[in-house]
N, C-alpha and C positions, 0 to 999 in steps of 0.2 A: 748321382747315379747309384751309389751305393746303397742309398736309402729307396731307390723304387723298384728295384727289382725283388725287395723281400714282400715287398705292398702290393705287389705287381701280382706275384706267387699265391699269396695270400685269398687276391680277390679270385683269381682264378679256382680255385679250390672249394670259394666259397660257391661260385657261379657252379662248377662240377655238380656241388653235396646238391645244388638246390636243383639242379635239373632232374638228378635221379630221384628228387626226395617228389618234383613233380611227376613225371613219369610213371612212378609207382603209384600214383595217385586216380592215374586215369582207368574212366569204367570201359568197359568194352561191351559189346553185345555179344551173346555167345548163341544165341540162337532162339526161338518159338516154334508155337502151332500155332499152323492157320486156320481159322475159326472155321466149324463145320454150322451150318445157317440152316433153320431150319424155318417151316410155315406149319401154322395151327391149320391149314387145308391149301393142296394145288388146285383143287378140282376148277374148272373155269368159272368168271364170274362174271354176274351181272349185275353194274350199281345202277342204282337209281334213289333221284333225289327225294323222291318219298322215307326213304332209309338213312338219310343220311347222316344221323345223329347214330343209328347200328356200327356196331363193332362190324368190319370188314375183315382185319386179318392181324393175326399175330405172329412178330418174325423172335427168333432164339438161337442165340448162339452161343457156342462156348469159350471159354477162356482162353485165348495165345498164350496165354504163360510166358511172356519176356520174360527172358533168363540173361543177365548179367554179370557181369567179372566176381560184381557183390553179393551174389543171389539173385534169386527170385525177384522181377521188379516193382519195385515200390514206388514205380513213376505212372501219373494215371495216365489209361491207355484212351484214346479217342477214337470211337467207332464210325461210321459213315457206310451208312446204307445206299448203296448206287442203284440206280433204276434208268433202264433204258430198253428201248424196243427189241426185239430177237434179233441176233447177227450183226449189231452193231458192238459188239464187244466192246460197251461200255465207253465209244467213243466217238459218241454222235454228240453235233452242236444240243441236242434238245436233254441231253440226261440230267438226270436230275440228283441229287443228293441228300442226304438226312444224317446228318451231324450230334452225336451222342455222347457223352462221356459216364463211364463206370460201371453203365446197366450192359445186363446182358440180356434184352428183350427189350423191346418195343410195338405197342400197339396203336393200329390206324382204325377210324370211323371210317364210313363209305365216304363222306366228301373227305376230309383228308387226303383216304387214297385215288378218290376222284380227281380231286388237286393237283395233284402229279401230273397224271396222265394230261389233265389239261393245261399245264403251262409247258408240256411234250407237243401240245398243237394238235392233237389225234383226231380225226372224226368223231364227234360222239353218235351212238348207238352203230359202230362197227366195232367188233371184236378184233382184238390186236394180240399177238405172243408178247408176253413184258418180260423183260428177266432180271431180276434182283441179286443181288451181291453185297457182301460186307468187308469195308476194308478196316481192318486195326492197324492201330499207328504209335508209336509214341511222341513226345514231345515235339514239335516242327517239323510234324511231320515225320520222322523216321524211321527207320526198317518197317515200311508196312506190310502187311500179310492179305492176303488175296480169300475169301469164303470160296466154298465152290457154289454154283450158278443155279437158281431157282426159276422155273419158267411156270408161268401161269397164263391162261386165253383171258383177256377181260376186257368186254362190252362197257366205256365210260358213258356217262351222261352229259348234255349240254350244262356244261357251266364255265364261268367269267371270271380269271383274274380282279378287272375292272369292269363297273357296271356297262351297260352299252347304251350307246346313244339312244335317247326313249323314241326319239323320231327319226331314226335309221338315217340319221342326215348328219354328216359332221365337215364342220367348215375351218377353215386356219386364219388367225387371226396375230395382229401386234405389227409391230412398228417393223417388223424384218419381210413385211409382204404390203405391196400395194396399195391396201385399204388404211395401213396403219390401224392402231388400236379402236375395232368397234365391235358392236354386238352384233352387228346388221351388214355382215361381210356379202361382197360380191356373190352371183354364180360364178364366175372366172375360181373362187377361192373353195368351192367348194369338194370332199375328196371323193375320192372315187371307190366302193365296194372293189375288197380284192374278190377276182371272179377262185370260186369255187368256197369262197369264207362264210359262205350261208347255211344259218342253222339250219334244223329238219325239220324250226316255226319258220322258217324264210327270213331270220335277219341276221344283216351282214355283221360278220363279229372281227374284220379286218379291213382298214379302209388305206385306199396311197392317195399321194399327189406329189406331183413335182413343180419345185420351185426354187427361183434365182434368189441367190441370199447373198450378202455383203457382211463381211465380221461385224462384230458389236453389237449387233442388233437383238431382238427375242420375238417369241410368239407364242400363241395358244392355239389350243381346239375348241370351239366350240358346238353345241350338237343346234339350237334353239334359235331361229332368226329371232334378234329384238331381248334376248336374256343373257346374261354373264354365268347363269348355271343352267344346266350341268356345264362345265369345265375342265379340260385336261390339259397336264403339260409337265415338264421335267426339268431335271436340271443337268444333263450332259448334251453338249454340242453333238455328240456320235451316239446316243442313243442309249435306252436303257431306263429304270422303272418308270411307268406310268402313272403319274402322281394323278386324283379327280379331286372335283365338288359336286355335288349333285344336288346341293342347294337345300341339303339336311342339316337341321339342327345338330350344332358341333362340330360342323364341318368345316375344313378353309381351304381360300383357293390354293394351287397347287403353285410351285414356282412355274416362272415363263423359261420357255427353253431358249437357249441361246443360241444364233447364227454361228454356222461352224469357222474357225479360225481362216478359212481357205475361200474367198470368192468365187460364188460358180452355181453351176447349177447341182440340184439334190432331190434324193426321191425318198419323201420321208413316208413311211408304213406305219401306222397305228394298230396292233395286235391286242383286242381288249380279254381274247381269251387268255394268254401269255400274263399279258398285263406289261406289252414292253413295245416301247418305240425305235425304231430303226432309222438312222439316216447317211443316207449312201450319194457319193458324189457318182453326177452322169458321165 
C-alpha cells in the first residue's frame, strides 16, 4: 500500500498535465460571412438546344472568411450551389445541387444548366421561377453559411437524362416476372406511358407498371420486341440511377435490377428525363 499511493498521485497528475495540455489544444470556430452570390445576368431565359454548347450563366461569390481559435482558416472550404424552384426554400424532393471546392465562381453552358432543371422534372418550353443559393461549409460539413437567394424566370428545353425508348414502347423483362428472361416479352409485360409525361414531339419520356415480385429475383427493360438493345436497368432493389445500352459501340449492358427484399406487389416508374427508377410497394 505504501508504494501505490505515490504511483497512484503520480499518474494522476500526469492524466491532469495531459488533459489541459489537450484542451489547449483545441480549435474552435469563432465565426464567418455568409457569401454574398451573385449572377453575370437575372434577366429571364430562354434555353434552347441549338445553344447548348453557349455560356448560359455565371454565378460569383465571395469569401466566408472562416475565422478560428488559430486565425484565418486554412481548412479548404466546400461550396454547393443549390437550385430548386420558387417557394420551395430549397427543400423540395427535386433540388438539386453543385458541389465545388476553393473556386469562388462557376460557369454553366445552356445544357449544363438545361440539366438541372431536367432531372427537377420541369415541363420543357414552360417558364418556371428557379432560385439559386450557395452554401459554404467546412470540413464534414460544418458551420455552414447560407448565400442570399437569386431568382431567375427560365423556359428549359426537352432533354433526357437517359436516351428514350426509339419506339415509345418499353417492356419488363428477367426471371422476377412471368416471361422469365426474353427479348420478345408478353403484352401482359408491357408499361404504361405516365399520362401527362409527353413531350411537346408527343413522346412518353416516363413509363409505370405494376408487378408481383418474390426476393432473389432481377429484371430489365427493354424498349424493342425481338432485341436485347436498347436496354435498361439498375442495381438498387428501391430504386435509383438508370443504368442503358443502346446498342452503341462501347456500350454495355446495364446491371439487372433486383426483386425487392419484401414479397408483394410493386409499382415500378421509369423516369428517362430524371434518368432514375422508382419502386414502390402497393
Amino acid at each position: 500500500m505504501k508504494n501505490r499511493l505515490p504511483i497512484s498521485l503520480f499518474s494522476l497528475t500526469l492524466f491532469f498535465c495531459w488533459s489541459c495540455k489537450k484542451q489547449e489544444n483545441k480549435i474552435y470556430f469563432e465565426g464567418g460571412t455568409a457569401p454574398i452570390l451573385t449572377a453575370s445576368s437575372t434577366a429571364p431565359m430562354v434555353l434552347a438546344g441549338d445553344n447548348k454548347n453557349n455560356v448560359a450563366i455565371k454565378f460569383s461569390w465571395t469569401n466566408p472568411d472562416y475565422r478560428l481559435s488559430t486565425g484565418i482558416s486554412s481548412q479548404d472550404v466546400v461550396y454547393t450551389l443549390q437550385i430548386d424552384t420558387a417557394g420551395a426554400n430549397f427543400g423540395s424532393s427535386v433540388k438539386q445541387e453543385a458541389v465545388m471546392s476553393k473556386d469562388l465562381s462557376v460557369t454553366y453552358t445552356v445544357k449544363e444548366l438545361n440539366t438541372f432543371l431536367t432531372k427537377m422534372n420541369l415541363v420543357e418550353n414552360v417558364p418556371r421561377n428557379i432560385e439559386f443559393r450557395l452554401k459554404s461549409a467546412l470540413a464534414n460539413n460544418t458551420v455552414p453559411l447560407f448565400s442570399n437567394v437569386i431568382k431567375i424566370l427560365i423556359r428549359p428545353y426537352l432533354d433526357v437524362a437517359v436516351p428514350l425508348p426509339p419506339t415509345d414502347k418499353l417492356y419488363i423483362t428477367g426471371n422476377g416476372v412471368p416471361s422469365d428472361w426474353t427479348n420478345n416479352p408478353p403484352a401482359s409485360q408491357e408499361a404504361t406511358p405516365v399520362p401527362g409525361s409527353y413531350s411537346s414531339t408527343g413522346h412518353p419520356t416516363a413509363y409505370t407498371i405494376v408487378m408481383n415480385f418474390v426476393p432473389g429475383k432481377q429484371y430489365k427493360f427493354l424498349s424493342t420486341l425481338g432485341q436485347w438493345q436498347p436496354q435498361y436497368g439498375g442495381s438498387s432493389d428501391t430504386g435509383g440511377e438508370l443504368g442503358f445500352n443502346m446498342g452503341l459501340p462501347g456500350q454495355t449492358d446495364p446491371p439487372a435490377i433486383p426483386t425487392p427484399g419484401v414479397a408483394g406487389t410493386y409499382k415500378i416508374t421509369v423516369n428517362f428525363k430524371t434518368g432514375q427508377y422508382t419502386v414502390v410497394k402497393q
